[in-house]
N, C-alpha and C positions, 0 to 999 in steps of 0.2 A: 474045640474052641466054641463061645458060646457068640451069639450073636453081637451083644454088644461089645465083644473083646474086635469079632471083624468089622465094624463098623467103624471102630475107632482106628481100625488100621490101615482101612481104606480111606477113612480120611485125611489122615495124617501122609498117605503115599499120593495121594491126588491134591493132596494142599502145597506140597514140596515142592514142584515145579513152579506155583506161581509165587511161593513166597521167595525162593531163587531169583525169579525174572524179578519181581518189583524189591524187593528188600536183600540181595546176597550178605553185605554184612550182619545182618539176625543172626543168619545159620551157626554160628561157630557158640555166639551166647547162648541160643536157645536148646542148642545139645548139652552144651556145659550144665543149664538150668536142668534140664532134662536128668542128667546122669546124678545131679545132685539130689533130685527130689524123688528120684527111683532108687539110690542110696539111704537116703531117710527111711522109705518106704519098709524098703528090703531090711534095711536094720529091727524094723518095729514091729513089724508085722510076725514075726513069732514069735516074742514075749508078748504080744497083747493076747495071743490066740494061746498061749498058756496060761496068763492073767482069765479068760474068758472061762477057761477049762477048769480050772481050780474055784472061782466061783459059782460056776454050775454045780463044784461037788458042795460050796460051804451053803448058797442058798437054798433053804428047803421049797422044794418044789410045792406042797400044800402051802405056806405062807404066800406065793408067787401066786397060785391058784386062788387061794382065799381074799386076796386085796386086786389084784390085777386079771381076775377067771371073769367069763363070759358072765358067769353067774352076777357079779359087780356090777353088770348095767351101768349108769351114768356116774355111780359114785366108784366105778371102774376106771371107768374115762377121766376122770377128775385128778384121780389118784396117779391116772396112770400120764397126765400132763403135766402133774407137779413133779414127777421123778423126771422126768425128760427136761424139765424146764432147768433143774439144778444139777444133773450129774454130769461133771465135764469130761471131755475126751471126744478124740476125732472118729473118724468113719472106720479107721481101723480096731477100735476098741470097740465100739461101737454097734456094729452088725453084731460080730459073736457075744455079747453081751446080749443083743435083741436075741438072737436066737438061741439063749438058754434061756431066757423068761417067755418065748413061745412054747419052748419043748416041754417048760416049767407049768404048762398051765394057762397061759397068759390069751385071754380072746381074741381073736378079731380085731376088734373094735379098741379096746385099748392097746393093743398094740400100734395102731393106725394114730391114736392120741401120742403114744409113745413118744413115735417119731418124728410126728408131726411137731411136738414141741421142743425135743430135741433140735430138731430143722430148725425150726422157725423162730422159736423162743431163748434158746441157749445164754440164759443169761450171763453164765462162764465168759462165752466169750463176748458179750457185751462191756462186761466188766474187764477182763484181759485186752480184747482188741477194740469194741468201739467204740465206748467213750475216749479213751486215750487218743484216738485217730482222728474220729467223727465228731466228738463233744457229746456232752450231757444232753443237750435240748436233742438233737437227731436221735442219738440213742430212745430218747423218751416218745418221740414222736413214731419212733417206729413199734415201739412196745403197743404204745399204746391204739397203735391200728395193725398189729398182729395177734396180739394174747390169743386173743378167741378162737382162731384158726385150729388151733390144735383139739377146742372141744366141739367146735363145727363138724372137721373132720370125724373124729370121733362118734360124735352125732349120727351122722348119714354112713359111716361105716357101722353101727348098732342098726340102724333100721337095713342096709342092705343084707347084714348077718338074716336080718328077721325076714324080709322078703325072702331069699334064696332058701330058707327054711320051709317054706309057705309054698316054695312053686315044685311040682314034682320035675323028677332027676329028666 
């Protein structure tokens, strides 16, 4: 077991009693929610992790390297914010996708842009879930004081690459 798998499970055993005493009617929904979205989970999660598999054999690891390699510097990080910002898919596609463009080649630093705009920027699900929910104007207001985030990131993950280069072991 890894840390955060017992963290989460301590929480959830020490949360149980109070949410008993102040809420008992929750419990019966929020297991039903439970069992439903660990069902989804469970269904997904080994076709995306073969979907993951099969792309690591189709992308070639020097184009991965040659547009997204450390060697890329900030036109790494740029490149490597606008794939993040447009490729849709949840956290289960996701990781193993990240980590065959790591194994592939992929820096530091834009891998750090990667995610970051992934995270942050996902315009998929801007366009899928938050304008339809949130509206246009929110949608726009948030774009437009987060973009940057992901080549910030990116930023100071290039220059940490470069300090920890710099400082002996």
């Amino acid at each position: 077991m890894n840390f955060g798998l017992v963290t989460l499970f301590v929480l959830a055993i020490v949360l149980f009693p109070l949410v008993m005493h102040r809420h008992p009617e929750a419990i019966r929904p929020t297991l039903i929610t439970m069992r439903q979205q660990f069902t989804m989970i469970l269904l997904r999660m080994p076709f995306a992790l073969i979907a993951a598999a099969y792309l690591g054999l189709i992308i070639p690891p020097d184009a991965v390297a040659a547009v997204l390699g450390e060697e890329g510097g900030a036109r790494g990080v740029l490149a490597a914010f606008l794939i993040g910002a447009i490729i849709p898919g949840g956290p289960v596609m996701m990781f193993p996708l990240a980590l065959i463009l790591w194994r592939s080649g992929a820096g530091e630093a834009q891998m750090v842009s990667f995610l970051t705009s992934w995270t942050v920027v996902a315009l998929q699900r801007s366009l899928t879930f938050e304008i339809p929910l949130v509206g246009v104007k929110f949608a726009i207001f948030r774009l437009a004081s987060s973009w940057m985030m992901p080549l910030l990131a990116g930023g100071i993950a290039m220059g940490l690459v470069a300090w920890t280069a710099l400082s002996p072991p």
